[in-house]
C-alpha positions in Angstrom: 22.2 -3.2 -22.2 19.5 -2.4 -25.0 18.6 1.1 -24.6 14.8 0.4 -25.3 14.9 -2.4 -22.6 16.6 0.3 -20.5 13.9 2.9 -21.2 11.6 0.5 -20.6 12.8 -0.3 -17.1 13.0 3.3 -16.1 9.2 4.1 -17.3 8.3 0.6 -15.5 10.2 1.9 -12.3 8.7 5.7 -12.8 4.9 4.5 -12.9 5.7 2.3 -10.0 7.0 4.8 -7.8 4.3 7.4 -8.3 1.8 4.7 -8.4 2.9 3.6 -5.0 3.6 7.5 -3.3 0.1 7.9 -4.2 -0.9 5.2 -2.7 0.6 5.6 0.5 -0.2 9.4 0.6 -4.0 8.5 0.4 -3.7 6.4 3.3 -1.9 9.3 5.6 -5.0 11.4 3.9 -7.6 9.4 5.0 -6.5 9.4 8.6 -5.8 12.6 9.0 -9.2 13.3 8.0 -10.8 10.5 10.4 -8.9 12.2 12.9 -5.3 11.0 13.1 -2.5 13.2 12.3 0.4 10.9 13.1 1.1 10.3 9.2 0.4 13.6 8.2 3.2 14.9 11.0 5.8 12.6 9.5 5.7 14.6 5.9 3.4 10.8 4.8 0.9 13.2 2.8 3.1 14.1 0.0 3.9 12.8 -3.2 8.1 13.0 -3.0 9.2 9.7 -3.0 11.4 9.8 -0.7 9.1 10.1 1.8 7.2 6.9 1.0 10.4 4.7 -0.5 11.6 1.6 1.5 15.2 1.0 0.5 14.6 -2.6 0.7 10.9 -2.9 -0.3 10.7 0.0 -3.2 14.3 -0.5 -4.9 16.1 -3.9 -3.5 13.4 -6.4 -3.6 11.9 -5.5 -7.1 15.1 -5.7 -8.8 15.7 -9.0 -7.1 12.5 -10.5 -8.4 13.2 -9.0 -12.2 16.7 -10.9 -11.7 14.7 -13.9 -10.8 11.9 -13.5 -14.0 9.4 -14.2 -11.2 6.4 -11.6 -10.8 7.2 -8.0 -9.3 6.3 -6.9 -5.9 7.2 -3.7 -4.2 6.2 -2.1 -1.1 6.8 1.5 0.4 7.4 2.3 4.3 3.6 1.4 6.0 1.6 4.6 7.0 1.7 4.9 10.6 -2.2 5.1 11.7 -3.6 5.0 15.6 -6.7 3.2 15.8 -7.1 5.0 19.0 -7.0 8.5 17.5 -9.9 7.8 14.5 -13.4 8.9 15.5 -14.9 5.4 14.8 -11.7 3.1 15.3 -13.4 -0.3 13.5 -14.9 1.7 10.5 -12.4 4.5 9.5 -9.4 1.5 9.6 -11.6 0.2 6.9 -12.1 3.4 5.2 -8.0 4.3 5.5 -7.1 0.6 4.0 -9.4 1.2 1.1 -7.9 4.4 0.5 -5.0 3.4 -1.1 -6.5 0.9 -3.8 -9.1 3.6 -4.9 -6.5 6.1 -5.0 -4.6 3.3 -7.6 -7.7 3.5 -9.6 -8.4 7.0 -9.5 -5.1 7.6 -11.0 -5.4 4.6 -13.8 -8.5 6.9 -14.7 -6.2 10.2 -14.9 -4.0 8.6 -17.3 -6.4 7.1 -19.3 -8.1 10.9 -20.1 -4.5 12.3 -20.9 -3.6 9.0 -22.8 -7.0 9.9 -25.2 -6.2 13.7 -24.8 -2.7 13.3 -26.0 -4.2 11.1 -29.3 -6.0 14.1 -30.1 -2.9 16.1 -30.1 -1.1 17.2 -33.8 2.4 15.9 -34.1 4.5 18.6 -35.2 7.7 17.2 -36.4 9.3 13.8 -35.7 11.2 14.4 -32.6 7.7 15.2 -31.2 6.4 12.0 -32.0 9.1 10.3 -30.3 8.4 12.3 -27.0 4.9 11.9 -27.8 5.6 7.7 -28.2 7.3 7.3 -24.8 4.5 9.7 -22.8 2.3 7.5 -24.3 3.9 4.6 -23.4 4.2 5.5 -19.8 0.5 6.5 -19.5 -0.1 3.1 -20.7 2.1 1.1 -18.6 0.5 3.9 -15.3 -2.4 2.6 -16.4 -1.5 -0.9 -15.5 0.9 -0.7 -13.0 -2.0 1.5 -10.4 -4.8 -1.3 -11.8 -2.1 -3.8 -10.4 -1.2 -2.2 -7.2 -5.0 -1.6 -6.5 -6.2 -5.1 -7.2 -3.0 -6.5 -5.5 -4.0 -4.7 -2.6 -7.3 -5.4 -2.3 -6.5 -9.7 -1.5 -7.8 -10.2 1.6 -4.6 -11.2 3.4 -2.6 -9.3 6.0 -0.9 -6.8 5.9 -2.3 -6.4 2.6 -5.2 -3.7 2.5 -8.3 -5.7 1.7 -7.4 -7.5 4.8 -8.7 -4.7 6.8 -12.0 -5.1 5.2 -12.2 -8.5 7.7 -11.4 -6.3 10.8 -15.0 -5.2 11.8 -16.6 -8.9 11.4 -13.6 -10.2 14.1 -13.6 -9.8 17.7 -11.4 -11.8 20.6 -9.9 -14.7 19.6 -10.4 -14.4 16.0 -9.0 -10.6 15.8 -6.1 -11.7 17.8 -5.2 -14.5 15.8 -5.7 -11.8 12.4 -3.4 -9.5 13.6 -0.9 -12.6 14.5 -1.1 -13.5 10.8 0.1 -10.0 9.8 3.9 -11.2 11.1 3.9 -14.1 8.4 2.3 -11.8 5.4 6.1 -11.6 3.5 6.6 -15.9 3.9 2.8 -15.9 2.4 3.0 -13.9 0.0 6.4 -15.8 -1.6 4.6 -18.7 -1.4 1.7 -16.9 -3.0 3.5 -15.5 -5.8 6.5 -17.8 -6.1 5.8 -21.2 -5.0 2.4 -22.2 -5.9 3.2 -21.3 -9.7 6.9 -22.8 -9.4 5.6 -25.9 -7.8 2.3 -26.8 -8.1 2.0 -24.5 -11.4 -1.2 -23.0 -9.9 -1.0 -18.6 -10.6 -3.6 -18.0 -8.2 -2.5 -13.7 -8.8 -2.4 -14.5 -12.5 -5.8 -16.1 -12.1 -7.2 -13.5 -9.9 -6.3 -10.3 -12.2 -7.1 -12.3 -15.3 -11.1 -11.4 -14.4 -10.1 -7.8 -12.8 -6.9 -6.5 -13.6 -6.8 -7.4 -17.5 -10.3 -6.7 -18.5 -10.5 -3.4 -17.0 -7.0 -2.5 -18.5 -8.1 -3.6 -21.9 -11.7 -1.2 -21.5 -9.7 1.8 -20.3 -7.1 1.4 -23.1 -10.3 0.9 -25.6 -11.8 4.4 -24.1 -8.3 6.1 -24.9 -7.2 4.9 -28.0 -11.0 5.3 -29.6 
């Protein structure tokens, strides 16, 4: 294997992972501070990876789909949150979903200030600009990856987190029959990501973060690099 492809793979895997511990660790944030503890209990506010990783979801699956050439999805082990233990159930669910995505964002933002901090920086010799290339390129590809996992995350379709943002407009039969759909999000989802574009040739993600994903990568990357 090419060592830069390798490389490459390894800073794609490293932005995913921390973009995806953060993720989940703002979730098990939020609810502890609506008032549930459970995540916070089970070591979920933390940024080790091994506390977020799902062997099949954060490493099997992934490498699967880069096998295949299709697009990438990855998931981490769900948060554990108790509706009943949040002061105002219906709201704070919609406050701990959104969590996570803003979290994504927040940290695209982070990289993007070292990314222009670390262009101001003098390059002392030539083994320093190497370092300096691959820190660069991982801020870049953080930057994208946490732009990704946000946007991805905020499609309104279970168990996805923008879902959530249905739950207080449903009651009886229509919040029973949302939470039903949650046990046929992964079958979705395929058909979502692999399917529609296989079959029918319609990218309806590709579409999607081609007016949010994209453009808000390209004006972050235009703020770093001057």
């Amino acid at each position: 294997m090419d060592v830069a492809y390798l490389i490459y793979l390894l800073i794609q895997a490293a932005a995913l992972i921390l973009g995806l511990c953060v993720h989940e660790s703002a979730h098990a944030l939020a609810a502890w501070a609506l008032g549930d503890k459970t995540a916070r209990s089970r070591g979920r506010v933390s940024l080790n990876p091994l506390a977020h990783i799902d062997p099949f979801g954060t490493v099997l699956l992934p490498l699967i789909m880069i096998v295949l050439g299709g697009p990438v999805f990855a998931f981490a082990k769900p948060v554990p949150v108790y509706l009943g233990n949040l002061k105002h159930p219906k709201r704070d669910e919609v406050l701990v979903a959104l969590a996570g995505p803003l979290s994504n964002i927040a940290l695209s933002c982070i990289a993007t200030a070292l990314l222009a901090a670390l262009g101001q920086m003098t390059i002392p010799s030539t083994e320093w600009f190497r370092v300096i290339y691959y820190v660069a390129d991982f801020l870049q590809v953080l930057m994208l990856v946490n732009l990704s996992l946000s946007f991805f995350n905020l499609i309104p379709l279970p168990p996805l987190d923008g879902s959530s943002i249905l739950v207080p407009f449903l009651k009886g039969e229509a919040l029973n029959t949302y939470y039903q759909i949650q046990r046929y999000a992964m079958p979705i989802l395929i058909i979502v990501l692999y399917l529609l574009p296989q079959i029918l040739h319609i990218d309806l993600v590709g579409l999607y973060f081609n007016v949010t994903v994209y453009p808000l990568f390209d004006l972050l990357q235009g703020l770093a690099l001057g």
